[in-house]
N, C-alpha and C positions, 0 to 999 in steps of 0.2 A: 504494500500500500504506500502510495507516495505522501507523506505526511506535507508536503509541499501544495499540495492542489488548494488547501483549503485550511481557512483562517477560522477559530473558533471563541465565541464570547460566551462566556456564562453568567446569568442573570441571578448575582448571590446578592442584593440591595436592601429586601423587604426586611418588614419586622414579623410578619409570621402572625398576626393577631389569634387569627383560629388555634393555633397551638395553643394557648392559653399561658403561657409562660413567659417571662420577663429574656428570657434569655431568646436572640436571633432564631427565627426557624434555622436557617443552615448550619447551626452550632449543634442542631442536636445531631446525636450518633446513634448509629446501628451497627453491629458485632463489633463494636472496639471503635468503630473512623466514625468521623463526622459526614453529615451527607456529599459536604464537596467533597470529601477525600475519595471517593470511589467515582465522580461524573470529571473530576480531572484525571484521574486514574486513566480513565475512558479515554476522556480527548487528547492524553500525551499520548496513544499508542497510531492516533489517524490522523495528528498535526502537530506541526511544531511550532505553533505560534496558539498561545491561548491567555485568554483576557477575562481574567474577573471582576465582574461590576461589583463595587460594594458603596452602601453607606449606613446603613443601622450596624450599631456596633462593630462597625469596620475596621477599628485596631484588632479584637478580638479572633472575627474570620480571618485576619490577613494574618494573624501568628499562628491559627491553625494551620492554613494552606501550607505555611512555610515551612512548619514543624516535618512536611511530607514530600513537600516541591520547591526549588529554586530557580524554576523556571516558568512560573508562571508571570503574565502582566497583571497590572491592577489598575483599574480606574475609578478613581471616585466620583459615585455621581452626586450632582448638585439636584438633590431631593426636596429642596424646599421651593425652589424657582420649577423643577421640570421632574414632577415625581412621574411614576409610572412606568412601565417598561419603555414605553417611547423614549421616556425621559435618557431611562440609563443607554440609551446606544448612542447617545450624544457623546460627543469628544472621544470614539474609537475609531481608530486609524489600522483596519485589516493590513497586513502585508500582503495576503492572496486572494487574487481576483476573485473567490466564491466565499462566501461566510456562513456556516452555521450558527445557531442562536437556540444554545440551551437553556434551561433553568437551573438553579442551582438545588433545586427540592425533587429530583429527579435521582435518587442514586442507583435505579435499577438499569439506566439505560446503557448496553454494551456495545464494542467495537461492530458486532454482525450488527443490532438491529437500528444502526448507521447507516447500513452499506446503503438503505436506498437514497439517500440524500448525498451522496459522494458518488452514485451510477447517473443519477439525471442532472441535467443539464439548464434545465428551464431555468427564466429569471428569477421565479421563487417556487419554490417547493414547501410546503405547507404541512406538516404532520396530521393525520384527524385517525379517531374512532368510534366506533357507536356505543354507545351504552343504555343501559336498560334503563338506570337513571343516574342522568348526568347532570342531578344538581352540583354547583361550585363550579361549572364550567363553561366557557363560551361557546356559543352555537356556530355552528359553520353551516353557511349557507348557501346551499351546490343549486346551480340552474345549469342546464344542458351540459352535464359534466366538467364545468369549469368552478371555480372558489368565486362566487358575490361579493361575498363578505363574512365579516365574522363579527357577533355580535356578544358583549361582554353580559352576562346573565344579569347584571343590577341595571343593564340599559336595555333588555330584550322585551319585546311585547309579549302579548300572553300568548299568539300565534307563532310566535317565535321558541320562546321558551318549548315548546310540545315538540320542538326538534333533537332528535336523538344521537344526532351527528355533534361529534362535539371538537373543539380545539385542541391539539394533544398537547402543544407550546412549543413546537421545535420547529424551526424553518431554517430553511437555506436560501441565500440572497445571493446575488450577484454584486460585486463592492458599488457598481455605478447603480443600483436600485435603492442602496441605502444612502449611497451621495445622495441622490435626487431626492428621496423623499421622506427620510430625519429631518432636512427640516422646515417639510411642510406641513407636518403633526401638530395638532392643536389641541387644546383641553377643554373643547366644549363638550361636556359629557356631566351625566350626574355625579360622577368621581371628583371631578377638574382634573382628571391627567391627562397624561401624554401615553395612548396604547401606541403600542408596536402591532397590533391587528389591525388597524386603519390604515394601513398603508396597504391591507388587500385591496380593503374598496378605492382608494385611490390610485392605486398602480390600472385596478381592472376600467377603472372609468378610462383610462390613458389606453387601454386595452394590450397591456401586458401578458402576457400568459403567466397563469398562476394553476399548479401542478397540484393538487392533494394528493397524498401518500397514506394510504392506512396502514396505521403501525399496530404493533402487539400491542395492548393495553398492558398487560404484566410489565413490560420496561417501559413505559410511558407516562404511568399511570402516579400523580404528583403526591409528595408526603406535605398535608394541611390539618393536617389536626393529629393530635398523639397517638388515635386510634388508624390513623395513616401509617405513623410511624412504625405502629405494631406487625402492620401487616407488611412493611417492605423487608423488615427484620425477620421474618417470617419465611419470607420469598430468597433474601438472602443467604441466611443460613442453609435451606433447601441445598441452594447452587455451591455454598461452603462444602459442604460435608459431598454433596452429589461428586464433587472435583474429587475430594481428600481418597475418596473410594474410588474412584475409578484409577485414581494414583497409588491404590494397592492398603490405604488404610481401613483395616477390622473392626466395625460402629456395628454393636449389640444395642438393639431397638434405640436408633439414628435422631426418630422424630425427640428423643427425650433430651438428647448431649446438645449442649452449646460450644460451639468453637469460632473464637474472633476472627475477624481476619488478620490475616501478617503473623500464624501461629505456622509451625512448620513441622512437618514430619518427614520422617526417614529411614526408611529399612523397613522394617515387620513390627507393625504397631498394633496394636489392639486397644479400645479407648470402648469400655461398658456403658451400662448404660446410668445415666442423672449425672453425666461428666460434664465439668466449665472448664474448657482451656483458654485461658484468654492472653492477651499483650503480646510479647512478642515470644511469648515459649517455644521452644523448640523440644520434639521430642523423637528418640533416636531408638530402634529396635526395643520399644519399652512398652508394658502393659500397664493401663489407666483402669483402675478397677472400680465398681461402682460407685457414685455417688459422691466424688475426690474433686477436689478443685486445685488447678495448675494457673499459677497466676506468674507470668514474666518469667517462670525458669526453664533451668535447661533437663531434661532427664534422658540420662542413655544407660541400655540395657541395664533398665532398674525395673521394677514392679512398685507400684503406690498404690495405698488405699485395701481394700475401699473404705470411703467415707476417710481420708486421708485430708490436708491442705498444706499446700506448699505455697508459701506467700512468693512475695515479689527478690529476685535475687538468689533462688533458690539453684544449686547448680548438684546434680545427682547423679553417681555415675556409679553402677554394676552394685546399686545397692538395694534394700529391702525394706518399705516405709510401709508400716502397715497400717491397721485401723486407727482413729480417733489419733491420729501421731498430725502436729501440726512442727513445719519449718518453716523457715522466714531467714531471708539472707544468711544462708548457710550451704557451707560444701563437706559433702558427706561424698567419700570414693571408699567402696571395697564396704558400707557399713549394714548393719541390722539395729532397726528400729521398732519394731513390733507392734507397738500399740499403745495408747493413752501417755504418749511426752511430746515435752515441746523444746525444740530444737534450734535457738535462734543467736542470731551474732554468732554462730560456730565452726569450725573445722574439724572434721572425725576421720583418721585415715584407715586403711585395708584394717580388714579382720577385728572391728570396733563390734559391740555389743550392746546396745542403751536399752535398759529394763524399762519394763511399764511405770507410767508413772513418774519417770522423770526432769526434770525441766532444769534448764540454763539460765540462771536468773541475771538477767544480762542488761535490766534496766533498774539503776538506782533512783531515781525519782528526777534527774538532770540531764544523765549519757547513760547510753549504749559501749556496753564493753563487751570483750571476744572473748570465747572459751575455745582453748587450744585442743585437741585430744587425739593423742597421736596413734598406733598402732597395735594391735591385739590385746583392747583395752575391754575391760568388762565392768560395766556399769548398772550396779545392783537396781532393784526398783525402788522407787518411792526415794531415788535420792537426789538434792539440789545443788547442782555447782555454779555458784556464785561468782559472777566473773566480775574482775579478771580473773583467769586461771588456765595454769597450762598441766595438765595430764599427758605426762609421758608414755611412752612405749610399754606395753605390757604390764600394765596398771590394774588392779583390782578394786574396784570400788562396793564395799558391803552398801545392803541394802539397806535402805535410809538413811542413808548418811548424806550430811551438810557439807559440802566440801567450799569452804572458804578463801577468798584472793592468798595469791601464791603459783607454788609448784608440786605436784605430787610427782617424786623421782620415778624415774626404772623401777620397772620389778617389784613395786612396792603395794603393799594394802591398807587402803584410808580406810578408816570406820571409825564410826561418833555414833554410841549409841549410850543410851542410858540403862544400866541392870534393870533386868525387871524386876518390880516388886509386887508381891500377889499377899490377899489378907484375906484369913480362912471365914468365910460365913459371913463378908462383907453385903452379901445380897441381900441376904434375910434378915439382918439386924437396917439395911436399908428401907426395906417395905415391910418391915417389922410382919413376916412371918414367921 
């Protein structure tokens, strides 16, 4: 595909009122990314010139984009003088003679279901589809097979409105159709904006030819309210997971596991079922057992869970995390973890052992300190090592024991325990039987 043919802008300016939320529509996310992060995804792979309109909360979009992209353009639009999409295609300067004009609330639409706007040629090419009911959308209005007009639903008659043909938002221009008529766009409407669909009906009075393309609805179909959001997040993961498995990854009842995207795998995976892989984990010849959450690490040829949680920073490698065991910024190689501890700020090397019940007290109420633990170490249950502290090579730690800042040598066994003390008939002279 020659990413050369054709210039792309995306229409990220709005505030999103329907979402209900304080925060930009295009800020919100689906499987990890925000909605731009997957329609620029899109347009770097079929152009190499692409341009986001922004103005509501436009520092914010513009450090997300960047957090992903350094190659995108930015134009701010001036929203107070020339709101509306008309508005924002003011002061773009395409490099290529054909322009696409996406939305930014579109994150399902792909490099295929493009191809028809990068094969035709017309001066504009028009996106539409039908819907059973397409309230929130604008009507498209076909006579003898050519585009009328498109009429925005809060300015549609009632004869209008009962049309089922709707606007999908994507066109393709020709750069000298939008020289000509950017700015000839005016804001007489119940809005007062400036549409970028007025310029159907003004191109067609000039009798331009103007192309409708019916697209998928599934990639077309806009995220306007949270219950939008649910369902593109819905459709996404489908396509996550549908990829991961035909790339050879093992998903035991599929509909139930969440996986971000930008999560990776590699070799002979198997991932159960009620799994969250999210950030940017990567996981390598390793089984995810049910009901575990991987968040930001790496796991090779290890087994977790189930009902396991590895937090952010977690790196695991040929090791053994079983139930109720939670880690968080820790590297564990060669280790056994079984169940019910928590494992955090740590290093554990080959042939380590950590009993149920243990945990690395690794936050004093200020900082985070590291617990060292080196080699064919055995760590009794129910006991706490209080970091800092470093546990040497071939260390025995007795169960319940506190293990306090320092070093426990070689070869040696820590235990802090108190005698027991037992008192005859203490029960009965308690409940006085």
């Amino acid at each position: 595909m020659n990413k050369n043919s054709i210039s792309i802008v995306i229409l990220a300016a709005g505030k999103g009122s329907r979402m209900k939320s304080p925060k930009a529509k295009v800020l919100h996310t689906l499987c990890g990314k925000g909605m731009l992060y997957y329609i620029i995804k899109t347009s770097r792979q079929i152009s190499d010139d692409v341009t986001v309109v922004v103005a509501h909360q436009k520092g914010a979009v513009m450090t997300q984009v960047q957090r992903y992209f350094d190659d995108v353009h930015f134009v701010v639009q001036d929203a107070e003088n020339f709101p509306g999409t008309g508005g924002a295609m003011k002061n773009i300067y395409p490099k290529n003679e054909r322009v696409l004009v996406l939305n930014g609330d579109m994150p399902l639409v792909t490099p295929k279901s493009l191809e028809g706007f990068l094969k035709n040629k017309s001066e504009i090419v028009m996106s539409i589809f039908d819907l059973q009911n397409p309230d929130g959308y604008g009507r498209v209005i076909i006579k003898d097979g050519h585009v009328e007009k498109i009429v925005e639903q809060k300015d549609a008659s009632a004869t209008e409105l009962k049309v089922s043909t709707v606007n999908a938002g994507i066109y393709a221009f020709s750069r000298k159709i939008l020289e000509k008529y950017i700015p000839l766009l005016n804001n007489n409407n119940a809005q007062k904006e400036y549409y970028l669909t007025d310029i159907i009906s003004i191109a067609r009075a000039d009798n331009v030819e103007i192309t409708p393309l019916l697209v998928n609805e599934e990639h077309f179909k806009g995220v306007n309210s949270k219950k939008d959001l649910s369902d593109a997040e819905t459709i996404m993961q489908e396509r996550i997971k549908t990829s991961l498995m035909e790339s050879g990854v093992i998903m035991q009842l599929p509909s139930t596991i969440y996986i971000e995207e930008g999560v990776v795998f590699e070799g002979e995976c198997i991932i159960e079922n009620g799994c969250r892989i999210t950030g940017n984990s990567r996981i390598i010849n390793s089984h995810i057992k049910a009901h575990s959450v991987v968040e930001d690490s790496l796991v090779k040829n290890s087994d977790v869970g189930p009902l396991a949680h590895l937090r952010p920073d977690s790196n695991i490698e040929d090791t053994h995390i079983g139930n109720f065991v939670e880690v968080k910024k820790s590297t564990l190689k060669g280790v056994k973890a079984g169940h019910l501890s928590y494992i955090g700020d740590a290093t554990a090397d080959e042939g380590t052992n950590i009993g149920a019940g243990v945990i690395t007290c690794n936050y004093d109420g200020i900082k985070k300190h590291e617990t060292i633990i080196g080699k064919n170490v055995f760590i009794g249950s129910d006991s706490q090592l209080v970091a800092p502290v470093i546990i040497e090579d071939d260390v025995m730690i007795a169960a319940g024991t506190t293990v306090t800042s320092g070093t426990i040598q070689k070869g040696s066994l820590a235990i802090s325990r108190t005698k027991i003390r037992t008192i005859e008939d203490f029960f009965y002279k308690f409940f006085k039987k």
